[in-house]
Structures are given as structure tokens and as C-alpha cells.
C-alpha positions in Angstrom: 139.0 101.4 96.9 137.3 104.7 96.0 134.4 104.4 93.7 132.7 107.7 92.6 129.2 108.4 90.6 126.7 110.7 89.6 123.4 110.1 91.8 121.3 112.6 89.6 121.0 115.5 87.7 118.8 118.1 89.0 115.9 119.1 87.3 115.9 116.2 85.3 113.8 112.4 86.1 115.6 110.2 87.6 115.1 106.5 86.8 112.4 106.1 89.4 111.2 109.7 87.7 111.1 111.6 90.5 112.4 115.4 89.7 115.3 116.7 92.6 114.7 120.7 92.5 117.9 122.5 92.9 117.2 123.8 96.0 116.1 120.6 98.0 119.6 119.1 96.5 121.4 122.1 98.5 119.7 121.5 101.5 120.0 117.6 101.8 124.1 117.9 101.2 124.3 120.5 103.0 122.4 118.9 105.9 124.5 115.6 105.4 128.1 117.6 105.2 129.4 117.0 109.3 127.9 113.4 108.8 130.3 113.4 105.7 133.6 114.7 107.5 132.9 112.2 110.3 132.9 108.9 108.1 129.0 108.3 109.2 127.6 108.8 106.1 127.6 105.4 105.0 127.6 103.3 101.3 124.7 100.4 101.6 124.2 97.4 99.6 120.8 95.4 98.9 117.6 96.2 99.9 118.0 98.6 102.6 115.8 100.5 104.6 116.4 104.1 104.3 115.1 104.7 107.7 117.5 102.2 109.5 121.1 100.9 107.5 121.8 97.6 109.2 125.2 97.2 109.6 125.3 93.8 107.4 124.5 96.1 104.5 127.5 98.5 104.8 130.1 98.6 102.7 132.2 102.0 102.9 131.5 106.0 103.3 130.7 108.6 101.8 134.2 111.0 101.2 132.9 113.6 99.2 129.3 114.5 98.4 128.9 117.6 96.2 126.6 119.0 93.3 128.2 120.9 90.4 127.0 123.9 88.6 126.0 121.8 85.7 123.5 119.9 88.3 125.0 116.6 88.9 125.0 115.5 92.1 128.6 113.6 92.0 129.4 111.0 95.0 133.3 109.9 95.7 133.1 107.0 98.7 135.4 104.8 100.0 134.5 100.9 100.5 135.4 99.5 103.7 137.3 96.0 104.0 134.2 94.0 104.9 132.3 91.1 102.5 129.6 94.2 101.1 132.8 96.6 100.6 135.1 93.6 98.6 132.5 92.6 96.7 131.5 96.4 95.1 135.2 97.1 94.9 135.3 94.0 92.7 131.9 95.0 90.8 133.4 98.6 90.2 136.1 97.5 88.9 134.3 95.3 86.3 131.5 98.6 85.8 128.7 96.1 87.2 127.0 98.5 89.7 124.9 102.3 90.2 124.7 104.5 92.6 121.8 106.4 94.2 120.8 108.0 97.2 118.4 106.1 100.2 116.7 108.5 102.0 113.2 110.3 103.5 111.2 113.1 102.2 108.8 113.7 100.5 107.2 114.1 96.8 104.5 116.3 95.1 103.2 117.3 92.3 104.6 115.9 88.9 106.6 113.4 91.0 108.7 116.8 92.0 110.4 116.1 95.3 109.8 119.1 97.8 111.8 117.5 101.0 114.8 115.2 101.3 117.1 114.0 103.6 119.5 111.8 102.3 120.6 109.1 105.1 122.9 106.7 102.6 124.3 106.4 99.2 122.8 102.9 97.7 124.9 100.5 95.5 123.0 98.3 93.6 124.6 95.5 90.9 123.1 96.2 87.3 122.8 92.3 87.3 119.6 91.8 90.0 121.0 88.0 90.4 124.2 89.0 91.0 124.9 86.8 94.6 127.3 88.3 96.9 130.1 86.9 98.2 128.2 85.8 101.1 126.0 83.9 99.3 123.0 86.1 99.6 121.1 88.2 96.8 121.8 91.3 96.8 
């Protein structure tokens, strides 16, 4: 199933509030886009560890990563046929789940982010006690 979402708006808070600067968008897809035409660029569920995406907590890839001249950072991924990739097909389907992007860097001033590098997309259920189909919290 393809799911797609906006991660963020540039210039704008997120709901963490950290502020994504144009610039440090570019560089991160850019940085990300042969990881992107490969199928490694993965879609994560539950509380994952930017640094290191077990595979338990896979559940697709990212197909299309791109920011658009308005500033969204839009994300089109395919879920994989595995418990974590059934279970957000099903979610999506029912509009029960965000997106947002796991990875390093860093962040200054004014909660302005000055360095990332993006190394999933996250999925998270808008219900926190939403248990996955494997019986675990997500």
C-alpha cells in the first residue's frame, strides 16, 4: 500500500518545535536520494533508534522523498508485507497514524536545526495505546 505525508514545513515549528531551515532540508534529501532509488531508505514503527532501525521495526520504504516550493517536505512510501507494514496499511487506511523523520544532527539557537541527516521516515499511531498486531505497544 502506498501511504504518503507531509513530514514538515520549512521554516515553520514542527511539533517537537524544532525550525528545518531551507537549506539543511536540501542537503538531507539530497544526501538520502541513492538510498531512496535503492529501497534502503526505510519506514520505522515504534520507538526506534535513529542511529540503528532494527529490523523488527520496519515496515516499508521510502519511494519518493521531495520538498516543494511552498516548503513541505512530502513523503510517498510503500509498506512492505510484514506485521509493522499490515498493520500501518490498516491504520492509514482508517487516518490513525503521522509521519516524521528519525534522524541525527544537530540544533541551535531558537531550537533552529543547523545539521541533519535523515536515516528513516517514523510512523507513529495518533492513538499511543494503539497495540500492534503483534501484541506489542507501539
Amino acid at each position: 500500500m502506498k501511504i504518503t505525508g507531509k513530514l514538515l514545513t520549512v521554516g515553520v515549528p514542527t511539533a517537537k518545535g524544532r525550525i528545518y531551515p531551507r537549506d539543511v532540508v536540501e542537503r538531507a534529501v539530497a544526501e538520502v536520494q541513492s538510498q531512496i532509488e535503492e529501497h534502503r531508505l526505510l519506514v520505522a514503527v515504534g520507538d526506534v533508534n535513529p542511529a540503528e532501525i532494527s529490523p523488527d521495526y520496519v515496515a516499508g520504504f521510502v519511494k519518493i522523498l521531495e520538498l516543494w516550493e511552498n516548503g513541505d517536505l512530502i513523503v510517498e512510501a510503500e509498506t512492505l508485507d510484514t506485521s509493522k507494514g499490515r498493520r500501518v496499511a490498516e491504520m492509514v487506511e482508517n487516518a490513525e497514524v503521522s509521519t516524521s523523520i528519525l534522524g541525527l544532527g544537530l540544533v541551535g539557537d531558537g531550537m533552529q536545526v543547523t545539521d541533519l541527516h535523515i536515516t528513516a521516515i517514523g510512523v507513529e499511531f495518533n492513538n499511543p495505546n494503539q497495540e500492534d498486531d503483534d501484541g506489542t505497544d507501539t
